[in-house]
C-alpha positions in Angstrom: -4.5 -18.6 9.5 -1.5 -17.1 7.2 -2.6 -16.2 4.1 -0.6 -18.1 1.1 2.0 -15.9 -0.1 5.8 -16.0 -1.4 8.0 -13.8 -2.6 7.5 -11.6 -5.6 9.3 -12.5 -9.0 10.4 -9.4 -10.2 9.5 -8.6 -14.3 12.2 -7.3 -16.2 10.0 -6.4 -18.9 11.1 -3.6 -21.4 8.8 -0.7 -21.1 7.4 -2.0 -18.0 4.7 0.6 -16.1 6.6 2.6 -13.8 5.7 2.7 -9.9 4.5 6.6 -10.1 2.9 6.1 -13.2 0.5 3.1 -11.8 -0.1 5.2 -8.6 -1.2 7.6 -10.8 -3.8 5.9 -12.7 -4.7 4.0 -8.9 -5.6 7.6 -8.3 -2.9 7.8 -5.3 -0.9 10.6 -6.9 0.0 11.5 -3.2 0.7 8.0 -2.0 3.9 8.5 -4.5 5.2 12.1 -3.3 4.4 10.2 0.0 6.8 7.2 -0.9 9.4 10.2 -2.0 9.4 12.1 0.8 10.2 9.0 3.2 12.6 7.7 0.9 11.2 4.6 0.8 13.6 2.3 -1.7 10.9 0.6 -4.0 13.1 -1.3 -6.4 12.6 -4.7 -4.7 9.8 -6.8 -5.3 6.9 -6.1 -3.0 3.1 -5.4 -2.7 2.1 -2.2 -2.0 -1.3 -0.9 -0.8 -1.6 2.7 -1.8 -4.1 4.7 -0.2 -6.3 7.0 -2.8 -5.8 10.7 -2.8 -8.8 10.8 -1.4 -7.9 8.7 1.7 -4.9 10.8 2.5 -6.5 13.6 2.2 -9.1 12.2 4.7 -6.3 11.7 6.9 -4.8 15.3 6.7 -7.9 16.5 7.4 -8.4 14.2 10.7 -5.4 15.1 12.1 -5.6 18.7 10.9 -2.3 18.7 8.8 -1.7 19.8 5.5 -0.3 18.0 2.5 2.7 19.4 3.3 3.1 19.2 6.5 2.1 15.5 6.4 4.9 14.6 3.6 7.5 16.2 6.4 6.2 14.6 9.1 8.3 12.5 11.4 5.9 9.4 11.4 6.0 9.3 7.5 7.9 6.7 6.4 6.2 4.1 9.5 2.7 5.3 7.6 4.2 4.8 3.8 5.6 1.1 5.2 2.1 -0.1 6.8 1.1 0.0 3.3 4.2 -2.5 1.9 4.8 -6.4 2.1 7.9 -7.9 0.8 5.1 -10.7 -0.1 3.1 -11.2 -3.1 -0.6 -11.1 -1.7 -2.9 -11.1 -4.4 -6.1 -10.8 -2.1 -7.6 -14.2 -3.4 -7.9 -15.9 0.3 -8.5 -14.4 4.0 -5.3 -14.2 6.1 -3.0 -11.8 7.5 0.3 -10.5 6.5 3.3 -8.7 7.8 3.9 -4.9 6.6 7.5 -3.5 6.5 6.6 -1.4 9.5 6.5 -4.8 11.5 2.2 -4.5 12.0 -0.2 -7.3 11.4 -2.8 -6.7 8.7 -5.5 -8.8 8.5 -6.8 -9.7 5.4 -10.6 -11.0 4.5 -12.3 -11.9 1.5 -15.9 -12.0 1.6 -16.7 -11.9 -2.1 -15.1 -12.7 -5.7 -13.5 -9.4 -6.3 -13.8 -7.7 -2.9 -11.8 -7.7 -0.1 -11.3 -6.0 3.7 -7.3 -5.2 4.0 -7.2 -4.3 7.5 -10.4 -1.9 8.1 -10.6 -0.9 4.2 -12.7 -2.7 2.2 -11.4 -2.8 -1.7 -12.1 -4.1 -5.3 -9.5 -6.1 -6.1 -7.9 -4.9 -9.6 -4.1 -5.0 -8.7 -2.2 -3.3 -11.1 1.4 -4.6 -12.1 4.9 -2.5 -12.4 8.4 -4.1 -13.2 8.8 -4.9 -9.5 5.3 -4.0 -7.7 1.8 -5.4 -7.2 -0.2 -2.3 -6.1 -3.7 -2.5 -4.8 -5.8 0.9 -4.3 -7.4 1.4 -0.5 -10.0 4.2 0.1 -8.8 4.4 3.3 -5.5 4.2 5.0 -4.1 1.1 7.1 -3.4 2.2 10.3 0.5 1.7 11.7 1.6 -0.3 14.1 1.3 1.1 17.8 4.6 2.3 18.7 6.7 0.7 21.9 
C-alpha cells in the first residue's frame, strides 16, 4: 500500500522560516550541522525527518562516536538521506515511502496525531520552510543495508 503523496510545491514566501532555523526549534540543532557536513543540497522541495538532538546523540553513544567524529564519518550523508523524500508526506495515512538513500520506510498511523515512521513513533506537528516539510523523530531511521 503506497502512501498518497506528490511532489512538494515549493513557497516562495518573503521571510519564509529558514531550514536551520526550523531544525532548531524541532530541537535537532545537530540534524542541521549534520545536513552541513554531508553537503546535502536542501533547496529543493522535499520532506525531511530530522532526528532530535537527543536521538543522535543516542546514536553516538551506541556506536561509541563522538559528535565529531560522527559529522566526519564516511556513512554520513547515506544516514542524513534516510531521513529525506523528494515527496510531500504529511503523515495523515499508513504507507511507505522512498528516502533519497534508496530505503523503504514504512509509515503507520495508528492515532489522530501520532504516527510510527519506520521504528520511531512521532506527534505529528510538521513544521514548514520555503522549500521543506520537516517532521521531528526521537529516534533515528535506520539506512538502507548496503550491497
Amino acid at each position: 500500500q503506497q502512501q498518497q503523496q506528490q511532489q512538494p510545491q515549493p513557497q516562495q514566501q518573503a521571510g519564509c522560516l529558514p531550514l536551520s532555523e526550523a531544525l532548531a526549534q524541532s530541537g535537532a540543532a545537530l540534524f542541521a550541522q549534520a545536513l552541513e557536513a554531508a553537503g546535502v543540497n536542501t533547496a529543493d522541495a522535499m520532506t525531511v525527518f530530522a532526528p532530535t538532538d537527543a536521538a543522535l546523540q543516542g546514536l553516538t553513544e551506541a556506536l561509541g562516536v563522538t559528535v565529531e567524529e560522527l559529522l566526519v564519518s564516511p556513512n554520513l550523508q547515506t544516514l542524513v538521506l534516510q531521513h529525506m523524500t523528494p515527496l510531500t508526506v504529511d503523515l495523515a495515512a499508513s504507507g511507505s515511502f522512498t528516502s533519497l538513500a534508496g530505503g523503504q520506510v514504512p509509515v503507520s498511523v495508528t492515532n489522530p496525531g501520532t504516527a510510527t515512521v519506520g521504528t520511531c513513533e512521532a506527534q505529528v506537528r510538521p513544521l514548514s520552510t520555503c522549500t521543506v516539510l520537516l517532521h521531528s523523530l526521537p529516534c533515528v531511521l535506520e539506512p538502507p543495508a548496503q550491497p
